[in-house]
C-alpha positions as CSV (number, residue, x, y, z in Angstrom):
1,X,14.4,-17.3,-9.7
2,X,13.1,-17.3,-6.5
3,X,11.1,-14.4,-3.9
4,X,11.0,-14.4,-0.3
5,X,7.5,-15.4,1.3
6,X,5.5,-12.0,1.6
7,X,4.4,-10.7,4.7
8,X,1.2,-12.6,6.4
9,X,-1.2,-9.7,6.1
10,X,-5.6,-10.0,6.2
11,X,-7.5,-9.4,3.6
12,X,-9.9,-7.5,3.2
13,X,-9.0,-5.5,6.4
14,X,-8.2,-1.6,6.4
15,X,-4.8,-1.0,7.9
16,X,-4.3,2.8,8.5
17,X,-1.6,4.6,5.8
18,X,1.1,6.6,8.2
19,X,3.6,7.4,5.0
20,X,3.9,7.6,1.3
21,X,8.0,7.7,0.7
22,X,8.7,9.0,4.0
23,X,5.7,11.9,4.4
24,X,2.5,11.8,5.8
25,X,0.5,11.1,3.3
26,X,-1.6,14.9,2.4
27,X,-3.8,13.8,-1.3
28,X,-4.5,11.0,-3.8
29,X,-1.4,12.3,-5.7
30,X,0.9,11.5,-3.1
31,X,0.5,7.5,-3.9
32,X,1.9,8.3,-7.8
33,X,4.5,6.4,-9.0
34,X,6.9,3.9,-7.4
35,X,6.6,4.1,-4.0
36,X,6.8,3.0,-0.3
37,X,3.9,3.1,1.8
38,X,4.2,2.3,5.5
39,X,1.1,0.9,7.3
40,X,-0.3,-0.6,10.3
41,X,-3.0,-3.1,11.0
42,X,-4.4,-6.6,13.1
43,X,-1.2,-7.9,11.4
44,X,1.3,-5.0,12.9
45,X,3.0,-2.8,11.0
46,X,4.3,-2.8,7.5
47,X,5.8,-1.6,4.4
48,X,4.3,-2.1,0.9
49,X,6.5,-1.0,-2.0
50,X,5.1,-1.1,-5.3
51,X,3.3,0.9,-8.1
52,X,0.6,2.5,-8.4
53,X,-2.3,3.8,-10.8
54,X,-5.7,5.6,-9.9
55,X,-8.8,3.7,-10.7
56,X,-12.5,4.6,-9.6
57,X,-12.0,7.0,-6.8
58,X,-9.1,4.6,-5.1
59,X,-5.4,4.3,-5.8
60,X,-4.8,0.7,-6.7
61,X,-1.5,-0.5,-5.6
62,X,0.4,-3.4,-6.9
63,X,2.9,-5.1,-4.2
64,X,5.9,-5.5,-5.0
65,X,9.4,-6.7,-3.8
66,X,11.8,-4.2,-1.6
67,X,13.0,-2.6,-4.5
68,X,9.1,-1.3,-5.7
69,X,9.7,-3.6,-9.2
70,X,9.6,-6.9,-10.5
71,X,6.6,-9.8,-9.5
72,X,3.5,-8.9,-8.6
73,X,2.9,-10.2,-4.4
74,X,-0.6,-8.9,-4.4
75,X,-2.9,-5.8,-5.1
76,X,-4.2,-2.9,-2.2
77,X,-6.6,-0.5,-2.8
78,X,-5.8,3.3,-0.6
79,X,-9.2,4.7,0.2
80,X,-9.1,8.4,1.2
81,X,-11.1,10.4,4.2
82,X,-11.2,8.6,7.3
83,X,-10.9,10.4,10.2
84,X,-7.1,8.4,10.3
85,X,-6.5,9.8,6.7
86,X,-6.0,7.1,4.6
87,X,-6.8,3.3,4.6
88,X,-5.1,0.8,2.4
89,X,-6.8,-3.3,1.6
90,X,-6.0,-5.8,0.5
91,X,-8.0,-7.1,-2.9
């Protein structure tokens, strides 16, 4: 089986979270689940679907395909209260 080459992106870098599955993203819970989190960074903008689980503070994310399941792409920790609301970066 094959996957498509995943989006260049920097690591390390905070892009700024503008939605969780469509919403502006309000609290930690909002990451829960399977979801699609649209960002922007140095790289543009994107959109990260995955899974997620809370861990220390941060929700860590786990990259995904399109569909939010199957290989792992790589791994994005969401940090909460900037002043832009929520950061996510890459591991």
């Amino acid at each position: 089986m094959t996957y498509p080459t995943p989006e260049l992106v920097a690591s390390g870098v905070p892009y700024t979270v503008r939605t969780v599955n469509d919403r502006s993203p309000s609290s930690m819970s909002d990451f829960d689940g399977v979801v699609a989190v649209a960002i922007e960074g140095v790289t543009g903008a994107h959109v990260i679907h995955g899974t997620s689980a809370h861990a220390d503070g941060t929700v860590r994310l786990y990259e995904k395909g399109d569909d939010g399941v199957g290989k792992d792409i790589r791994t994005w920790d969401i940090h909460p209260g900037t002043p832009a609301g929520f950061t996510a970066t890459t591991r």
